[in-house]
C-alpha positions as a Markdown table, in Angstrom:
| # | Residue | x | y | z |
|---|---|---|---|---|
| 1 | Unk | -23.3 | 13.3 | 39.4 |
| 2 | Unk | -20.3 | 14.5 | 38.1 |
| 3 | Unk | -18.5 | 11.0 | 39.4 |
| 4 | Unk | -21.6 | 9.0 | 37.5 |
| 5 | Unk | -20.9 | 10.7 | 33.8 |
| 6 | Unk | -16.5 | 10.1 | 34.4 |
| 7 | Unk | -17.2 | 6.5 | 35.2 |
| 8 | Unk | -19.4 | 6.5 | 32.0 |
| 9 | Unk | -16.8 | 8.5 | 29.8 |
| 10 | Unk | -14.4 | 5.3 | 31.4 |
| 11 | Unk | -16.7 | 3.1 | 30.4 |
| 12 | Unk | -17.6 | 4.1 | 27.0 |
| 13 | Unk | -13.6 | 4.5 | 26.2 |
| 14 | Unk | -12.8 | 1.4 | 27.6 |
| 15 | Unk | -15.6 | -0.4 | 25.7 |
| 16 | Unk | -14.6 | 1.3 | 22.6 |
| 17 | Unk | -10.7 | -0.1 | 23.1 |
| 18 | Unk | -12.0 | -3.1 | 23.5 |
| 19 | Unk | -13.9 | -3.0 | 20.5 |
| 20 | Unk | -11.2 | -1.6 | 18.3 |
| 21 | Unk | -8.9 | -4.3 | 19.4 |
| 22 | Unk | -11.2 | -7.4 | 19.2 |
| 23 | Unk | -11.9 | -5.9 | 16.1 |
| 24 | Unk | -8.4 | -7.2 | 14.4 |
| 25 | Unk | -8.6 | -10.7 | 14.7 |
| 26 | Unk | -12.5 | -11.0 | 13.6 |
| 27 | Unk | -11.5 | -8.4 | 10.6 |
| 28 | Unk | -8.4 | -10.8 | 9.6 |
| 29 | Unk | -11.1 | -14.1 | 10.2 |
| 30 | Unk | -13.5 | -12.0 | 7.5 |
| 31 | Unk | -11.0 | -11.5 | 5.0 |
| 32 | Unk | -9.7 | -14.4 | 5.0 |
| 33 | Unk | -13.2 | -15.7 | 4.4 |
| 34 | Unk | -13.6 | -12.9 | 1.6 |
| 35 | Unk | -10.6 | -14.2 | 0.0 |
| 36 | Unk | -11.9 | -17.3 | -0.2 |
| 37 | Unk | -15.5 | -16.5 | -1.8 |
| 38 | Unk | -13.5 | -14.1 | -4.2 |
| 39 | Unk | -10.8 | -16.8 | -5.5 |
| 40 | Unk | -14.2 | -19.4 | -6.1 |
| 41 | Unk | -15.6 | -16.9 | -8.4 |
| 42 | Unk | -12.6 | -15.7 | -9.8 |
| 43 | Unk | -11.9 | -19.4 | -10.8 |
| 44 | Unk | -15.1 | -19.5 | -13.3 |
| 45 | Unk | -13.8 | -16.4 | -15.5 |
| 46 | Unk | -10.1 | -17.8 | -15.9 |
| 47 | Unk | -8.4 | -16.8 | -12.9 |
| 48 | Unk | -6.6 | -18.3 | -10.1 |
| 49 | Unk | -6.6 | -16.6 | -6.6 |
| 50 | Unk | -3.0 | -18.4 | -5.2 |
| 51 | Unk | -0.9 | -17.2 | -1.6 |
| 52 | Unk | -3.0 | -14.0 | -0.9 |
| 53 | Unk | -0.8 | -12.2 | 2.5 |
| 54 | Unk | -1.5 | -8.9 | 4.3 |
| 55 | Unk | 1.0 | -7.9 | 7.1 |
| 56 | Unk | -2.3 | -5.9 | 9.1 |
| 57 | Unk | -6.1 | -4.8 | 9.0 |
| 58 | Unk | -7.3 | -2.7 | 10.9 |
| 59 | Unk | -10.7 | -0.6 | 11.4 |
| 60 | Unk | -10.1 | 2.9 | 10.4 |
| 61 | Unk | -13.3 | 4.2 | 11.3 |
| 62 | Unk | -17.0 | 3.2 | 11.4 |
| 63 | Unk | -17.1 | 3.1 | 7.6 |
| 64 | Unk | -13.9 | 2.5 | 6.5 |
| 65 | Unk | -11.8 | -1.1 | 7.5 |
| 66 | Unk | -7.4 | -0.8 | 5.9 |
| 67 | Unk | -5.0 | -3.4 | 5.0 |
| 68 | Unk | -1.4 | -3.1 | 4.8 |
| 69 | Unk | 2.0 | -4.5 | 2.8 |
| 70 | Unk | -0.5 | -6.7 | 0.2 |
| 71 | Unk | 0.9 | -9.0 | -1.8 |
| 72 | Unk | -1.3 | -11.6 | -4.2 |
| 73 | Unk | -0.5 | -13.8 | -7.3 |
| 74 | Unk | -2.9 | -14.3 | -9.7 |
| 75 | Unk | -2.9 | -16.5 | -12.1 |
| 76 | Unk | -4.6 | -16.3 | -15.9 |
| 77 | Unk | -6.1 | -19.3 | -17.5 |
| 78 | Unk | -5.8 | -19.5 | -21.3 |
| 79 | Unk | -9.1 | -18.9 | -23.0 |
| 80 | Unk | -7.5 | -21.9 | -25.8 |
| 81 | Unk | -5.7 | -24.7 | -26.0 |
| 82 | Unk | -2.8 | -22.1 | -27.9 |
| 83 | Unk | -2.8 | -19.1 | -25.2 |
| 84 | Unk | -0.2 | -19.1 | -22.4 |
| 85 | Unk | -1.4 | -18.5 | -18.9 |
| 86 | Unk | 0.7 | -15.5 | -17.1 |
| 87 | Unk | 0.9 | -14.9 | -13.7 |
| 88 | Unk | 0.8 | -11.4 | -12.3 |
| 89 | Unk | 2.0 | -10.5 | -8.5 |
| 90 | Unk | 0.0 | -7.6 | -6.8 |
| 91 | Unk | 1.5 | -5.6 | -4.4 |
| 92 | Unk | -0.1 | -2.6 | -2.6 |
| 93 | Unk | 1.2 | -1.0 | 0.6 |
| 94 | Unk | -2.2 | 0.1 | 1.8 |
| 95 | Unk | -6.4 | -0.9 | 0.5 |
| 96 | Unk | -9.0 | 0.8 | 1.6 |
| 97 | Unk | -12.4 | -0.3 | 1.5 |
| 98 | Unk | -15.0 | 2.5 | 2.5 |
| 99 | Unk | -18.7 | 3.0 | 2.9 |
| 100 | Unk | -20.0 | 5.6 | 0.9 |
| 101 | Unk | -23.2 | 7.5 | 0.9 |
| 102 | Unk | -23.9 | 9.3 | -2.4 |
| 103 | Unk | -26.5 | 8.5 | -4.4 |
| 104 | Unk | -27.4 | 5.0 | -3.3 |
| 105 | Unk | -25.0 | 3.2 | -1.0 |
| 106 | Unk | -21.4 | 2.1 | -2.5 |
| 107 | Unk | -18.0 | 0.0 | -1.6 |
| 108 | Unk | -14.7 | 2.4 | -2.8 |
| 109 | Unk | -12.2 | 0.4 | -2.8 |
| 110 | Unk | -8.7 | 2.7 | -2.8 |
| 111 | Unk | -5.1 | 1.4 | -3.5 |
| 112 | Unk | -2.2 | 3.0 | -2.6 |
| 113 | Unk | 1.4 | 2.6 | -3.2 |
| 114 | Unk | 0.6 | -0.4 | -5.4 |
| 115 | Unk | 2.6 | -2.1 | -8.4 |
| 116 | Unk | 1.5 | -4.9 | -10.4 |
| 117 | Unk | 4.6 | -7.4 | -11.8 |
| 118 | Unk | 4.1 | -9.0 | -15.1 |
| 119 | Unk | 5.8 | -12.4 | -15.0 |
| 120 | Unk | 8.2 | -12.9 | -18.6 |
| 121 | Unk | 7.6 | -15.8 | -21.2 |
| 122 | Unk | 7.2 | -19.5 | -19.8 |
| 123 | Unk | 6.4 | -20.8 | -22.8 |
| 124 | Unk | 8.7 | -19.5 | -25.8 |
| 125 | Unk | 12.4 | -19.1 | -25.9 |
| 126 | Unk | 12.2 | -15.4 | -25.0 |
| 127 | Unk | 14.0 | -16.0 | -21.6 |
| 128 | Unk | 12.7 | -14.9 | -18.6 |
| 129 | Unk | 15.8 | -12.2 | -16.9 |
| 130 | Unk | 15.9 | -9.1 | -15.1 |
| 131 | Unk | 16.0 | -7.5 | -18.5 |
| 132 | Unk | 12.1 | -8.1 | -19.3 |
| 133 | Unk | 10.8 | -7.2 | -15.5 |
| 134 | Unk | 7.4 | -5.7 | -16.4 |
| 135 | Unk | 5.6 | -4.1 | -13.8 |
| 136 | Unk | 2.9 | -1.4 | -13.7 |
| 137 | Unk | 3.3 | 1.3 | -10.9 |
| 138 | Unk | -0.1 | 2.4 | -9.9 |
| 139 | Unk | -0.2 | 6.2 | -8.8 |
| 140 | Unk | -4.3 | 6.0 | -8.0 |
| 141 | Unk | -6.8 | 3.6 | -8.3 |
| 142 | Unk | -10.3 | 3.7 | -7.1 |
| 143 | Unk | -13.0 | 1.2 | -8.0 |
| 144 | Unk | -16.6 | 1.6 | -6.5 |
| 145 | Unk | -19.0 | -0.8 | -6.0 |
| 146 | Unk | -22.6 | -0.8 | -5.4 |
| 147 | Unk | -24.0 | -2.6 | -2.7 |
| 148 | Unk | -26.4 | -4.7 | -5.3 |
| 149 | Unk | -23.1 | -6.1 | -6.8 |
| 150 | Unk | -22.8 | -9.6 | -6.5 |
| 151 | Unk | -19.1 | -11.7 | -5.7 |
| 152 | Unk | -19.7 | -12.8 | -9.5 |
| 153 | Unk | -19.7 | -9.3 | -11.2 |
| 154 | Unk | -17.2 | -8.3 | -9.3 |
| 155 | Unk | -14.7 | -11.3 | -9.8 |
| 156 | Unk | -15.9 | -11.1 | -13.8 |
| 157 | Unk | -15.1 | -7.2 | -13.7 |
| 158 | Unk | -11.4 | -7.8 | -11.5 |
| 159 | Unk | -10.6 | -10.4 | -14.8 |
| 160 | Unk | -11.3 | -8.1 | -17.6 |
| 161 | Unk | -9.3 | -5.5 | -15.8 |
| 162 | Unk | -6.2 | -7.6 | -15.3 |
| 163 | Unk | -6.0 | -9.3 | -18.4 |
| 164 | Unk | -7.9 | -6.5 | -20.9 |
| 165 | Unk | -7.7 | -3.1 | -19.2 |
| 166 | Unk | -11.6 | -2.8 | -18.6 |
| 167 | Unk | -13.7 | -2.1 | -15.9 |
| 168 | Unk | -17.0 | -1.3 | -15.1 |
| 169 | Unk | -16.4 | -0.6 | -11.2 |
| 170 | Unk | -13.3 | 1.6 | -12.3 |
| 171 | Unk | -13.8 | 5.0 | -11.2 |
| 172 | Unk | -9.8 | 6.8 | -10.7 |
| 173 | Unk | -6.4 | 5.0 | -11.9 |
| 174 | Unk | -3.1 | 6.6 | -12.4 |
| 175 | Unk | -0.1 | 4.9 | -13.5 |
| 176 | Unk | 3.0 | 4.2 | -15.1 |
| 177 | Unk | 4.2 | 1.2 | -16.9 |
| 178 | Unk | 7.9 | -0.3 | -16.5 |
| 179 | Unk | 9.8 | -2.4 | -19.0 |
| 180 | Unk | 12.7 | -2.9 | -20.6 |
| 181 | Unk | 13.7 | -3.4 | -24.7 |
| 182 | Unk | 17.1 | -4.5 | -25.8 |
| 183 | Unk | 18.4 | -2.9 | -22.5 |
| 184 | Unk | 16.3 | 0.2 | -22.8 |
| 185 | Unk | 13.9 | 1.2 | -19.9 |
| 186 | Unk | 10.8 | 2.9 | -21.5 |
| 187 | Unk | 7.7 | 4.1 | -18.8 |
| 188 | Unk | 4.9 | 5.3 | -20.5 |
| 189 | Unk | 1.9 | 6.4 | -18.5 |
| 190 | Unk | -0.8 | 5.0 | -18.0 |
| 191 | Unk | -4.7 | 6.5 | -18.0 |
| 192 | Unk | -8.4 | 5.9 | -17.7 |
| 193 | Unk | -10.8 | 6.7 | -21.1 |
| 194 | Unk | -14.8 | 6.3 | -20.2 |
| 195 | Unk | -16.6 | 5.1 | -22.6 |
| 196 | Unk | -20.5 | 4.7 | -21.4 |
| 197 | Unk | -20.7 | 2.8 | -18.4 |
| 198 | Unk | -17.1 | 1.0 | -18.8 |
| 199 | Unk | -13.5 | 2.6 | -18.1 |
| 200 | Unk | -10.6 | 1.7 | -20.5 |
| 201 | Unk | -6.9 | 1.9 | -19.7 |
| 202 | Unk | -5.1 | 3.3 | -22.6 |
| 203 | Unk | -1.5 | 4.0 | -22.5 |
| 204 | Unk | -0.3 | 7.8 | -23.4 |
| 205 | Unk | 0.0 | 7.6 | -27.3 |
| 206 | Unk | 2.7 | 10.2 | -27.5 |
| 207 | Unk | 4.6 | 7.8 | -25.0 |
| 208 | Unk | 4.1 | 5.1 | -27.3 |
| 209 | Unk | 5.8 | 7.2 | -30.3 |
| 210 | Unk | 8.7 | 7.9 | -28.5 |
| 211 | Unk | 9.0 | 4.3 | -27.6 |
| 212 | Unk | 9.0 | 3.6 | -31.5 |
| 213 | Unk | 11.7 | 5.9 | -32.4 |
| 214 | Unk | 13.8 | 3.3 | -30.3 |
| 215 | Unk | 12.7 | 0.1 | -32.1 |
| 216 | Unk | 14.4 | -1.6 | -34.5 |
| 217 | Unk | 11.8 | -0.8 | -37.1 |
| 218 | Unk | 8.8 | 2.1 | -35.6 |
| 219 | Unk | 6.0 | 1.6 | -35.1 |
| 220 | Unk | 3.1 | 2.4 | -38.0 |
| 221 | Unk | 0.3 | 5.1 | -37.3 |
| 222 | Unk | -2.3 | 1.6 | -36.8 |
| 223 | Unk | -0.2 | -0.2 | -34.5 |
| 224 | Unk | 0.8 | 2.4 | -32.2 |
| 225 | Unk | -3.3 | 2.9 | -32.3 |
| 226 | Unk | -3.8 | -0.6 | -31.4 |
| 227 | Unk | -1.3 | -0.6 | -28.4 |
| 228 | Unk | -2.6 | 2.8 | -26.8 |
| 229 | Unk | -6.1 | 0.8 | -26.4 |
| 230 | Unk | -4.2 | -2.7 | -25.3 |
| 231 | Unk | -2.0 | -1.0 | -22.4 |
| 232 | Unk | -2.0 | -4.3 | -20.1 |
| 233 | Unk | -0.7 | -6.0 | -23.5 |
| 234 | Unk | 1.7 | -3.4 | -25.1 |
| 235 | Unk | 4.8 | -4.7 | -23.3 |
| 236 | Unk | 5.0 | -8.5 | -24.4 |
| 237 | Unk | 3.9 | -7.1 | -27.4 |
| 238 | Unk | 6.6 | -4.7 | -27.9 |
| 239 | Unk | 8.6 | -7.3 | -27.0 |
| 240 | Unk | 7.6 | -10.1 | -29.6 |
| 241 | Unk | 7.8 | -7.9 | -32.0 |
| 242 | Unk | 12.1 | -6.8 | -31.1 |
| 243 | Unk | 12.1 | -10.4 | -31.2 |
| 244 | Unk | 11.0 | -11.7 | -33.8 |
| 245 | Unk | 13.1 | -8.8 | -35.9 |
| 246 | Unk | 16.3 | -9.8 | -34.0 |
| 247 | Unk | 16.0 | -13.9 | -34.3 |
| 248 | Unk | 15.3 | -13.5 | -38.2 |
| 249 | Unk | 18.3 | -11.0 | -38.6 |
| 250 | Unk | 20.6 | -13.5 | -37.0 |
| 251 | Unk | 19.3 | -16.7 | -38.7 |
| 252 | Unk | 19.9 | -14.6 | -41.9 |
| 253 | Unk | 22.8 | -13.3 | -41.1 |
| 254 | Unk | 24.3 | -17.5 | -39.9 |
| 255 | Unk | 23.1 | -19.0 | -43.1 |
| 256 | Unk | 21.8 | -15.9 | -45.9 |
| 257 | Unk | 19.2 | -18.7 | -47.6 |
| 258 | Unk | 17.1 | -18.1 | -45.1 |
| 259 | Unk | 14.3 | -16.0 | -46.3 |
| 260 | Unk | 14.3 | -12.9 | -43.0 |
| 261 | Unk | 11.4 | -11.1 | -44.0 |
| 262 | Unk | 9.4 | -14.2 | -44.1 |
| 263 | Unk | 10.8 | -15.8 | -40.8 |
| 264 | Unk | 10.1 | -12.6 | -39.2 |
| 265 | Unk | 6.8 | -12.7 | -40.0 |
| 266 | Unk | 5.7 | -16.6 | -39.8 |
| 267 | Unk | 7.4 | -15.9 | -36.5 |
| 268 | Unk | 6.1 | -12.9 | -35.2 |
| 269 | Unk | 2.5 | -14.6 | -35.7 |
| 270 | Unk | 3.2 | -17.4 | -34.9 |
| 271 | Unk | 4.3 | -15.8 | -31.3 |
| 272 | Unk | 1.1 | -13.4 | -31.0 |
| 273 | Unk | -0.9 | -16.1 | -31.5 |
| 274 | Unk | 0.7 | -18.5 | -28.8 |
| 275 | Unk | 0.1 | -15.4 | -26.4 |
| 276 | Unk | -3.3 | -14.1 | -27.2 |
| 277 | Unk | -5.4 | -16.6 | -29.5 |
| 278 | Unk | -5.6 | -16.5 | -33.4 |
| 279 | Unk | -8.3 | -13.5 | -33.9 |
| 280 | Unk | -6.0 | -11.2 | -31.8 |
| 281 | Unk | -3.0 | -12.3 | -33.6 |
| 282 | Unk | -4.8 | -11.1 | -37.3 |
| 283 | Unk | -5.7 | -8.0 | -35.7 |
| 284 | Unk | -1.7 | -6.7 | -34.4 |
| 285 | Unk | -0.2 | -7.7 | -37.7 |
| 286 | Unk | -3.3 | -6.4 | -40.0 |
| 287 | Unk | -2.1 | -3.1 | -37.8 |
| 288 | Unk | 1.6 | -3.3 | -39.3 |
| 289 | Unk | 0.4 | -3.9 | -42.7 |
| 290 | Unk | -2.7 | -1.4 | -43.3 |
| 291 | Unk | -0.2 | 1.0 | -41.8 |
| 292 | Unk | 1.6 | 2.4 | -44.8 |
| 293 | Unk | 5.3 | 0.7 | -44.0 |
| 294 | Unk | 7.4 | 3.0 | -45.9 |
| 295 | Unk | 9.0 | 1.2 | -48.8 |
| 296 | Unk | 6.3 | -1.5 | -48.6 |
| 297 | Unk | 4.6 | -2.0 | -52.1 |
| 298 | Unk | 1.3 | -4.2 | -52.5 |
| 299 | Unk | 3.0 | -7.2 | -53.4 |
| 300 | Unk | 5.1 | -7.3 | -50.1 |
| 301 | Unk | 1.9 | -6.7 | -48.5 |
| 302 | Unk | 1.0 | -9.8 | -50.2 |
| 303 | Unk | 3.7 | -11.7 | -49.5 |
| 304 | Unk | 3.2 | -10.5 | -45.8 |
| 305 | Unk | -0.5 | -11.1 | -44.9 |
| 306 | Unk | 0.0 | -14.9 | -46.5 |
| 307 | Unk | 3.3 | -15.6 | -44.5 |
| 308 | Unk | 1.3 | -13.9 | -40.9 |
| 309 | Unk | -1.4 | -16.8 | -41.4 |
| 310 | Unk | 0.9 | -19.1 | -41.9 |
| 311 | Unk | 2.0 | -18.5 | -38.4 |
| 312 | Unk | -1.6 | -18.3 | -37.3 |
| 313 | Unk | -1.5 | -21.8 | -38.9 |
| 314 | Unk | 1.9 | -23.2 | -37.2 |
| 315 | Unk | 0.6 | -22.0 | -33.6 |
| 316 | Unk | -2.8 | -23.4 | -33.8 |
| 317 | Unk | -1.2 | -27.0 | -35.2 |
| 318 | Unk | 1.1 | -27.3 | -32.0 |
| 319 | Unk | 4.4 | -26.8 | -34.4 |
| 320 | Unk | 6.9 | -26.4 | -31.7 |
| 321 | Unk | 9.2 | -22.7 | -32.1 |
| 322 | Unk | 12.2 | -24.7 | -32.7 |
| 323 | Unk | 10.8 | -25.8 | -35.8 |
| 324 | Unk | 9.5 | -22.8 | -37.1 |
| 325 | Unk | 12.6 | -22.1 | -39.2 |
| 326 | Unk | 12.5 | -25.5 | -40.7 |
| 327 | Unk | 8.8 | -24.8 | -41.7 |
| 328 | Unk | 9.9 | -21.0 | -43.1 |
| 329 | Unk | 12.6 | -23.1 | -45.3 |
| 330 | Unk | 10.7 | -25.7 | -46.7 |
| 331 | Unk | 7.1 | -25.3 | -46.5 |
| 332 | Unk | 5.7 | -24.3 | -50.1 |
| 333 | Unk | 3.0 | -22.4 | -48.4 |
| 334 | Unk | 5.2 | -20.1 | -47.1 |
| 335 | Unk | 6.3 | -16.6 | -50.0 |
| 336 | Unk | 9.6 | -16.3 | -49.3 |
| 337 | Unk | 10.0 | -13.2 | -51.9 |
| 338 | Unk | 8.2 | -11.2 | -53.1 |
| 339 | Unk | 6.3 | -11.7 | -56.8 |
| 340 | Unk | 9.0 | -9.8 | -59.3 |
| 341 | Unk | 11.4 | -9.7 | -56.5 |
């Protein structure tokens, strides 16, 4: 008797090896599938699923499958003719995907070790360098799904989170955001707000106003508002902004008839609305102005919200950058000082 259960124990330990090993190549087959059906749905809400590697899966145990040393481009698909696609590079040392049992059956999905890389400017002379590497380090992430979710909620939910910060299957996320200014590294954190059924990324406010002690000109009480609810965004648009300031200042400073308040403003627009679409634009430099700049009186407001529009304008006619200036210079729409100036 005793003989009959061993050879059993053998048995059932052999079978289970065999299992566990078979079950690699049939779990690297279904992801790849997975992949697959993901990057189809992904396609219809403006992203592109490109060179998706893993080093390993493996079956953790019976409800729970790991992959290892991830690494996946994804690339974003202007929602107009006037906003730049960006590619982003994810990276994650180790997913999990679990079965849990709470309520009603669910899918957590757990990264670890993961950073997401922001690629620079393709499409504007802000030069891509070392200088602007943007990346987001993520400390925690855990998104659950429930079993009733289809591929096309899920791929529509994995878009708004890349490219807006918003998720409805978010459920944990940690993380701190890397970039770099004129040469100075800033990393403000990064956490999760709920708000009904959705979770927002915001980025730590008090980060954000240490960050605007370093710019060229701080940020107002709106803007820095309007960036803690746009963390995916803040760093390109951080960086317009230190642009736009520094390519007016040195235009002015070459040839002193040109106008720097209004260049850096037709310009600044102009830029913001190149990245993110004319209604998005209004809404950053409506932030600068309603914010009480201090010295700013109603008629450089004036002078201000008519010059931002004109950028609006320039970006959604096609006017390439390099002719900007000329348009700043000459163009009778443009208020190059301010009434009683």
């Amino acid at each position: 008797m005793k003989k009959i259960f061993l050879s059993l124990l053998i048995t059932l330990a052999l079978a289970a090896a065999g299992i566990y090993f078979a079950s690699g190549p049939l779990l690297e087959f279904l992801t790849q599938k997975g992949i697959g059906l993901f990057a189809v749905y992904a396609g219809r809400y403006g992203l592109e699923i490109k060179d998706p590697q893993f080093k390993a899966v493996r079956l953790d145990s019976y409800n729970a499958v790991s992959w290892k040393d991830i690494l996946i481009t994804v690339k974003t698909n202007g929602e107009d003719a006037v906003n730049i696609d960006r590619r982003f590079s994810l990276a994650a040392g180790r997913m999990t995907a679990r079965i849990q049992a709470l309520k009603s059956p669910l899918l957590a999905l757990e990264v670890k070790e993961g950073k997401v890389y922001f690629d620079p400017f393709e499409e504007t002379s802000i030069k891509a360098s070392k200088e602007f590497r943007e990346f987001l380090n993520v400390l925690a992430l855990e998104m659950r799904f429930p079993f009733k979710s289809d591929p096309a909620s899920i791929a529509r939910d994995f878009s708004t989170l890349l490219t807006e910060g918003k998720s409805r299957y978010l459920n944990k996320f940690a993380g701190v955001s890397t970039f770099s200014i004129d040469g100075k590294e800033f990393k403000p954190a990064i956490l999760v707000r709920k708000e009904g059924e959705d979770s927002w990324l915001v980025m730590d406010r008090s980060d954000l106003e240490l960050i605007s002690s370093e710019m060229q000109e701080k940020l107002t009480e709106a803007e820095v508002d309007l960036l803690s609810l746009h963390p995916v965004r803040a760093p390109r648009l951080l960086k317009i902004r230190d642009y736009a300031q520094t390519i007016s200042k040195a235009e002015n400073k070459k040839d002193p008839q040109v106008p720097e308040d209004a260049y850096r403003h037709v310009l600044w627009s102009y830029l913001l609305t190149k990245a993110y679409g004319e209604a998005f634009a209004k809404q950053v430099t409506d932030a600068h102005e309603i914010g009480n700049v201090e010295g700013e009186t109603t008629k450089d407001q004036s002078m201000d919200y008519n010059n931002n529009a004109v950028g609006r304008r320039y970006a959604l006619g096609g006017i390439p950058e390099a002719d900007v200036l000329g348009g700043v210079v000459k163009d009778p729409e443009v208020v190059r000082f301010a009434a009683g100036a």
